[in-house]
C-alpha positions in Angstrom: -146.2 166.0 -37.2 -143.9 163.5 -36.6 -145.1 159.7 -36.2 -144.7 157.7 -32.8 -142.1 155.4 -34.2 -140.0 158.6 -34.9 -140.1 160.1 -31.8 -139.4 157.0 -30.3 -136.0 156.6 -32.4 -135.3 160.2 -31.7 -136.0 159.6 -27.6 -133.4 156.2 -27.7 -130.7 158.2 -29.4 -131.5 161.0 -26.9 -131.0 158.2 -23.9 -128.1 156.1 -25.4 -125.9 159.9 -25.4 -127.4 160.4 -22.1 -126.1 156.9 -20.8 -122.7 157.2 -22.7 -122.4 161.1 -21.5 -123.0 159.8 -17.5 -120.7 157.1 -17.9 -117.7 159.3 -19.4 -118.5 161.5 -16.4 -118.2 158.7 -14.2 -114.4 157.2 -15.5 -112.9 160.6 -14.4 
């Protein structure tokens, strides 16, 4: 089981691509 700080790095890094992913999408 992983700890809450963890998951919580692993959910950011999981945003920060989400974020950098929509704005790519968006500069077309």
């Amino acid at each position: 089981m992983q700890n809450s700080e963890e998951l919580a790095r692993e959910a950011i890094k999981f945003l920060e691509l989400a974020q950098k992913f929509e704005e790519e999408k968006n500069a077309e």
